[in-house]
N, C-alpha and C positions, 0 to 999 in steps of 0.2 A: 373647575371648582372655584377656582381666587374669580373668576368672571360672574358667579350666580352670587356669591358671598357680597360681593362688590354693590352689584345689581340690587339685592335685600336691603343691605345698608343705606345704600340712597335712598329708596324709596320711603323705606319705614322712617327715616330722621327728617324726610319732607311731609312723609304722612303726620308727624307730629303737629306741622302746621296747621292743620285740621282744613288744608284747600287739596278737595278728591280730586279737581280741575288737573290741579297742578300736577301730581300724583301721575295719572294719565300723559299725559303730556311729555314730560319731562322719561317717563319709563316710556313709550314710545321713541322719544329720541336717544336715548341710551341703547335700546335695542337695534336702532340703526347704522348708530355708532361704534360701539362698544367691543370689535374688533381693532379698528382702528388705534384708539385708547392702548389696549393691551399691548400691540407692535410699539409703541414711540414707549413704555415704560420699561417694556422687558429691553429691549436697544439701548434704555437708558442707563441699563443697571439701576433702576428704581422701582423694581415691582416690590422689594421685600419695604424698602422705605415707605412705599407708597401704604401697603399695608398697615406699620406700625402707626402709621398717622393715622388714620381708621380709629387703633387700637386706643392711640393719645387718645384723640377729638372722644373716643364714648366712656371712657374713665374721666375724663372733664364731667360730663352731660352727665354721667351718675354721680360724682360726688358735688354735684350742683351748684358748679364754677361757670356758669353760664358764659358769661364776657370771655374769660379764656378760651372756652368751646367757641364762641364766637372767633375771636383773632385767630384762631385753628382751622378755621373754613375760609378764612379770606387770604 
């Protein structure tokens, strides 16, 4: 479930960039990856961290603190 939710997430906040190219591309390579990913976070004891940042980064992006959403992805 935290894998499909994950997966959404990315795409729809790349889809905002308005490049379908990218969109493609970048969900193709998640898909190839994205076991991977899940073993090195839950090992890390960072799956529940990993999410709240998620959680931060889209309460930035709705209360329209752009720049901080920004330093939130970098």
């Amino acid at each position: 479930k935290y894998l499909e939710a994950d997966h959404r997430f990315h795409l729809e906040l790349l889809a905002l960039a308005g490049n379908h190219r990218l969109v493609e591309v970048v969900a193709d390579l998640r898909k190839r990856s994205r076991l991977f990913g899940l073993g090195s976070l839950d090992e890390a004891g960072r799956l529940v961290a990993s999410a709240q940042e998620h959680v931060d980064l889209l309460d930035l992006m709705v209360a329209g603190r752009g720049r901080e959403a920004e330093g939130c992805m970098r």
